[in-house]
N, C-alpha and C positions, 0 to 999 in steps of 0.2 A: 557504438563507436565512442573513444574514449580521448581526453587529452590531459597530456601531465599539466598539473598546475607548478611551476617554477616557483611562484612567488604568492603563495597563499594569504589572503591578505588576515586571517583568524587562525592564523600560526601558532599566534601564542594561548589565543582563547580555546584552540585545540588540545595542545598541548597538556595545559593546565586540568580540564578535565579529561584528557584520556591516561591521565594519571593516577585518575582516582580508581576503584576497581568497580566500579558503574559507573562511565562515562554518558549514560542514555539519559535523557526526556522522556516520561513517562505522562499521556495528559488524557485524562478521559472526558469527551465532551457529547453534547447531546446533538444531534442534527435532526434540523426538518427536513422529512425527505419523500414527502406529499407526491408530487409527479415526479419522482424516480420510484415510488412506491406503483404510482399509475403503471408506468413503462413496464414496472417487474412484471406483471399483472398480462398487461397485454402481450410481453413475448413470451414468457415463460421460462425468462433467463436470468432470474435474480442474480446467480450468482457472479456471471457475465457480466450484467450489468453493474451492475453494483460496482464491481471490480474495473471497468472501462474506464467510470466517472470520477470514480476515486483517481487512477492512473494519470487519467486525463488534467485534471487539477493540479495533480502535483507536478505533471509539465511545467507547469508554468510557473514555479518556484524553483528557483536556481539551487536553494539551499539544502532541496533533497536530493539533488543531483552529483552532490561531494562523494567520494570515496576513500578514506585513506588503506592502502595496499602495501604491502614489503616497502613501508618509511617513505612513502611518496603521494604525495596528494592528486588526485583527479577529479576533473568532472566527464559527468558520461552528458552524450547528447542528447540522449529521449530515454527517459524510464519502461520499462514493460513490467506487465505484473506477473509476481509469481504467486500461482493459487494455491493453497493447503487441500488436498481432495483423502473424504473418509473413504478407505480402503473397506473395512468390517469394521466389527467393537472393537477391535486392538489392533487397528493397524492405522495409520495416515500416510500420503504419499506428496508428492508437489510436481506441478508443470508449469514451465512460462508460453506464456504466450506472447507475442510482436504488436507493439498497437499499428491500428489499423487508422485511418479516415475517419470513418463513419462505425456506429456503434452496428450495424448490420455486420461489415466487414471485419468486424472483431469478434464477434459471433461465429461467426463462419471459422474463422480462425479458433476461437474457444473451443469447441465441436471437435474440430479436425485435431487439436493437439490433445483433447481430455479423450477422445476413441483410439489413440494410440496407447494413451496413459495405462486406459482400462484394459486391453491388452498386454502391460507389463514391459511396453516399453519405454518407459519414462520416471521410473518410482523413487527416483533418486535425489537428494536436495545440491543441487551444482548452483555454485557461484557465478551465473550466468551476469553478463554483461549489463548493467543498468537497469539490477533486478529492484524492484520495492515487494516486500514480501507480504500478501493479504492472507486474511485466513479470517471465518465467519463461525460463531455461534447461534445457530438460528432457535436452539432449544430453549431458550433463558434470556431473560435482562441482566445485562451488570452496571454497576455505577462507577467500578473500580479494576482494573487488571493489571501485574505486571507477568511479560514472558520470559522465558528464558533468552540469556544473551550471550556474547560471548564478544570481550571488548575490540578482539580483532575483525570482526565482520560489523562493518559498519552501515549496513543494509537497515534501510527505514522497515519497521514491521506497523500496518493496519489493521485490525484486526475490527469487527460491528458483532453485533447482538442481532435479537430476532425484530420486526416493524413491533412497534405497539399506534396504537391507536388513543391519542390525547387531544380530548378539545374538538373534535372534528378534523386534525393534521394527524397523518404518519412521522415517526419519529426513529430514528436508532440513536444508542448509544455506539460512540467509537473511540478507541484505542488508539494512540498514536505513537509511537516509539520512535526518536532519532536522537542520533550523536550529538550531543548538545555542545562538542565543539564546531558543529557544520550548523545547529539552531537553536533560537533562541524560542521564546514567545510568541514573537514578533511573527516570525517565519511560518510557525505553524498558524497562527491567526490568517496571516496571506493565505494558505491551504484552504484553511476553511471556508476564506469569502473565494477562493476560483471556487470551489465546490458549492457551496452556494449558488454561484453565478451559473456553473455548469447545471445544474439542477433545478433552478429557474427557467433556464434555456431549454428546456426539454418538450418538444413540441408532440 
């Protein structure tokens, strides 16, 4: 669910950069992620997971929740994520899923929307409602990424690397991509510490 924004109050700080021909935030940073590395572990839903926590965090950031559409500002009311799923060597495909409660229930949900996928019913990239776009490299480290963009889809992209193992802590590298007329620094640092928070919380 969505609501027009009348009176945007980063109008002009929108504006200003969606005039450039890269209007994105590009920011790679390191995350400790020691018990959500546990959690993978134990359910055996990295990708799931991974993908939950992240979503979950960025609920709670107003500033990924922007959209600008056909010259009109909105905010959506809850994010869902959309996954990047490898098809073969040459192929990738996407599905969203709804957040759920609880990270069980989003599972169950992940499941049920990647077995229709795998059947061929879902291989398409749709501009779903209050999508944030994840996608995971588990083969390699990077310290650096940028994706492809397109200044009219103003859709946050996340993107992680594979766990490494530093110090006795698990860690990934992540990718952060947003409209840097809807964020600043500021905004994605708030990301990080829900994510943090959330990730700490992990019982």
């Amino acid at each position: 669910m969505r609501k027009e924004i009348k009176e945007f109050n980063r109008k002009e700080i929108f504006e200003n950069y969606h005039s450039k021909t890269n209007p994105f935030l590009y920011l790679t940073t390191k995350i400790e992620v020691t018990k959500l590395y546990q959690k993978c572990k134990e359910n055996k839903k990295v990708y799931a997971t991974v993908g939950y926590y992240i979503t979950k965090a960025m609920n709670k950031v107003d500033a990924f929740k922007y959209r600008y559409e056909n010259n009109k500002f909105y905010k959506y009311q809850e994010l869902k994520p959309n996954f990047t799923q490898m098809i073969n060597e040459e192929r990738i495909g996407y599905f969203t899923c709804d957040m759920k409660n609880s990270l069980e229930e989003f599972i169950e949900e992940y499941n049920r929307v990647q077995k229709n996928f795998n059947i061929g019913n879902n291989e398409g990239l749709n501009l779903d409602e209050g999508e944030v776009w994840l996608s995971c490299v588990p083969w390699f480290n990077f310290t650096g990424l940028v994706t492809p963009f397109d200044k009219k889809i103003t859709v946050p992209q996340i993107l992680w690397d594979k766990f490494y193992l530093e110090n006795g802590k698990w860690y990934i590298n992540m990718m952060i991509m947003v409209h840097h007329g809807f964020a600043d620094g500021y905004h994605i640092g708030k990301f990080i510490e829900k994510l943090n928070e959330e990730i700490e919380n992990i019982e």
